[in-house]
N, C-alpha and C positions, 0 to 999 in steps of 0.2 A: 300380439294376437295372431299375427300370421304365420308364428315359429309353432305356436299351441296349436294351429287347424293343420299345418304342416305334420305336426307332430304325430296328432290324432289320426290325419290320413293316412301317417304311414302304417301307425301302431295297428290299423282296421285293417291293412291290407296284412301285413303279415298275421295278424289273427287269422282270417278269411284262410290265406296260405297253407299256415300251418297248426299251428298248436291249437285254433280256434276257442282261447280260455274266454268266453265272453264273461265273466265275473270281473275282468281287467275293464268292463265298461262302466262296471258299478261306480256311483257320485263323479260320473264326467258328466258335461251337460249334453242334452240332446241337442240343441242345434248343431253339435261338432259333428255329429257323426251323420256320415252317410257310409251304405252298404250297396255296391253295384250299383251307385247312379241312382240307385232308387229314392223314389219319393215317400216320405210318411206319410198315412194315414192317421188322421188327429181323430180318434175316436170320441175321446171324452177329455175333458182340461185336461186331465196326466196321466192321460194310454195314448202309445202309438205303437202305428205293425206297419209290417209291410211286407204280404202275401209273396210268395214264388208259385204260386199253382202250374202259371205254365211253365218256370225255369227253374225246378227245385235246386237249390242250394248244397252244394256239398259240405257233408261233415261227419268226419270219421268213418269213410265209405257207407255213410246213410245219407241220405235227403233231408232238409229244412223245405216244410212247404209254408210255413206262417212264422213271423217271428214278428213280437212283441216289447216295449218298453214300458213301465210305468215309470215316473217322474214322482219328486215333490215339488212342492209348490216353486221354488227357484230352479226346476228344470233341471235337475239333477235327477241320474237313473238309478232308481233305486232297485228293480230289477229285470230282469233280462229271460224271456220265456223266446226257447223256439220248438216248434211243432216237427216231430218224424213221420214220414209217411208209413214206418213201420214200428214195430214194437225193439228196444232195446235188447241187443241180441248177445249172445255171451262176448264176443268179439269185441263190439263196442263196452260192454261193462268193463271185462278186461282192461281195453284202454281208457276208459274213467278212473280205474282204480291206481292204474300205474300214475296218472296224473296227480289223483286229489287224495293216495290211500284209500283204505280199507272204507266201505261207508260206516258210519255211528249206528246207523241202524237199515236193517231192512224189515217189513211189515209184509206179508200174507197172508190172504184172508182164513179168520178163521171160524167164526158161526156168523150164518145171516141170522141176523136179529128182525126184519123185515122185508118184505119182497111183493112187493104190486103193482099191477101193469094199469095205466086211465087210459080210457080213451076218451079223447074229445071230438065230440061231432060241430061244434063250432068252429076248430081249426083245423079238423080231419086229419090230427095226430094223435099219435099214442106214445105215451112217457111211461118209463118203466124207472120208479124210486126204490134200490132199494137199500139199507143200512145193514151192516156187518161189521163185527168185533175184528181186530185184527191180533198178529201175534208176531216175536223177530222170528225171523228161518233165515233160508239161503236163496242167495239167486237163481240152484237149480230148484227150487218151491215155487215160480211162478210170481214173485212179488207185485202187489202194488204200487207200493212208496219203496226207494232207494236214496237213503237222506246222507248226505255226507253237512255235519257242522265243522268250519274251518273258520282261521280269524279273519273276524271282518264279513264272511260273506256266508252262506247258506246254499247248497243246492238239493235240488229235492225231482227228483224223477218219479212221474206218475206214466205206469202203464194202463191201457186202456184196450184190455184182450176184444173186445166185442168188436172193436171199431179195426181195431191190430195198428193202431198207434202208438206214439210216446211224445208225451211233454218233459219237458228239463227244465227247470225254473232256476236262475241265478238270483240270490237275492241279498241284498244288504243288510247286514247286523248291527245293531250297536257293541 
């Protein structure tokens, strides 16, 4: 057991270093891993994070400010989200692509099918819902979703222009 938490520390720390492939964390168990001494956050039975707000994270010369686990039930990750403080920029696609190929697909939006804003005076928020067809293009289209399917695992990049974020989700396939 203490060659495998040996093993796991090191394989996290050269992650962290270099290559940062966190899809290498898919079906290992969560107790093994730690990232920067950090502590998890047990959300729910099979989510854990563990924020960087004040100390964002480097990755691929962008920032990690949240990053996430979900589990199945024997504590195995099934997959792996971490949060950018910015939007996916050609640089970084660039180097996703030299990494994982070409993506399977990319999606841009392309008719809003609905669009409306609530406001609530109970919470004194306003939520804006809206749904839109999508369609493939290019990276220089502004994309959405940038999905790359590979064996074994799944990654799926959602941009979020409003907010000028990006999420990456690694995820486990049968």
């Amino acid at each position: 057991m203490k060659n495998y938490l040996l093993f796991l520390t090191l394989l996290i720390s050269q992650l962290e270093m270099s290559e940062h492939q966190y899809e290498l964390l898919l079906g290992k168990d969560i107790s093994s891993i730690t990232i920067d001494n950090s502590e998890f956050i047990a959300n729910k039975s099979n989510y854990y994070s563990i924020p960087f707000i004040d100390n964002p994270k480097a990755y691929h010369n962008n920032y990690i400010y949240f990053i996430s686990f979900c589990t199945n039930d024997e504590k195995k990750i099934t997959e792996v989200s971490i949060k950018l403080k910015t939007l996916v920029d050609k640089e970084l696609y660039t180097t996703l692509t030299s990494i994982y190929g070409q993506p399977t697909m990319i999606l841009v939006p392309d008719k809003i099918l609905y669009d409306k804003t609530i406001e609530s005076e109970k919470v004194k928020a306003t939520v804006r819902k809206t749904k839109s067809k999508a369609k493939q293009g290019a990276f220089e289209d502004n994309p959405t979703f940038i999905i790359w399917e590979k064996k074994g695992f799944k990654i799926e990049v959602l941009m979020k222009y409003e907010q000028n974020i990006s999420e990456i989700s690694f995820r486990k396939v049968a």
